[in-house]
N, C-alpha and C positions, 0 to 999 in steps of 0.2 A: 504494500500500500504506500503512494506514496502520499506525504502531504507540503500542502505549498504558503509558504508566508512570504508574507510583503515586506519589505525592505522600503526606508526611503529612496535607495539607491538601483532596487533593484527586486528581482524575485531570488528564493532559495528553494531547493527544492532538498526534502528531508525525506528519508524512507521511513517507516515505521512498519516494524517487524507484526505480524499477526498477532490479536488477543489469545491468551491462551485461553482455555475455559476456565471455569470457575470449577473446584472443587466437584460440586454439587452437579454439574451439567459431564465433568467427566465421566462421575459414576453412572449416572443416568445411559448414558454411550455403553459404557460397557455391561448394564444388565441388560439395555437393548441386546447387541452382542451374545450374549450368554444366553438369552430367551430363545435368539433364532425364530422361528416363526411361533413359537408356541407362546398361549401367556401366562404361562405359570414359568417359576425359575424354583427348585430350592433353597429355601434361603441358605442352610450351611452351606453351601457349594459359592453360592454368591460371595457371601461372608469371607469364603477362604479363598477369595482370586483375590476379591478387593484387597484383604491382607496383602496377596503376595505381591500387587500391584505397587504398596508403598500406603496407600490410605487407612489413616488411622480411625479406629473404632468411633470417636467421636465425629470425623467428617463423615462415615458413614451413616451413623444415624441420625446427624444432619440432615444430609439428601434424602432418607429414607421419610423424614418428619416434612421435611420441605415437599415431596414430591407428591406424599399421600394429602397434604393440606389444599394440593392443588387437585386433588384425585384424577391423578396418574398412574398411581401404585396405592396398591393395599398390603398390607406388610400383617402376618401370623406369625406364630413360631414356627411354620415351616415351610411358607410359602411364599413370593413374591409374587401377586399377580399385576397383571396389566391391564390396565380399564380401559 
């Protein structure tokens, strides 16, 4: 992306490298991902990628709170489904 400022002299032209996502919209990617066409996911299965991924339990249940507030996801103790 580039982006452009004005100068009194002139224009500059600056790059600005891609937003990375947010936390919250990562995860969301990768239980997309892991569901594949189906809408159920296990949660322990989800649980243990997201771990190996690098995301810590609280950003997890973050996204999980955040996603279901927007009913997206419904979250059990052993299921992830997709709405």
């Amino acid at each position: 992306i580039l982006g452009c400022f004005w100068l009194f002299s002139g224009v500059i032209w600056v790059y600005f490298p891609p937003r990375c996502p947010r936390p919250s919209e990562a995860i969301f990617g990768l239980l997309r991902e892991l569901g594949g066409r189906g809408r159920q996911l296990p949660l322990p299965h989800a649980l243990q990628v997201l771990g190996a991924r690098g995301f810590t339990p609280g950003q997890v249940r973050a996204a999980l709170a955040e996603y279901q507030a927007l009913d997206v996801l419904q979250v059990n103790h052993n299921h992830i489904t997709f709405v």
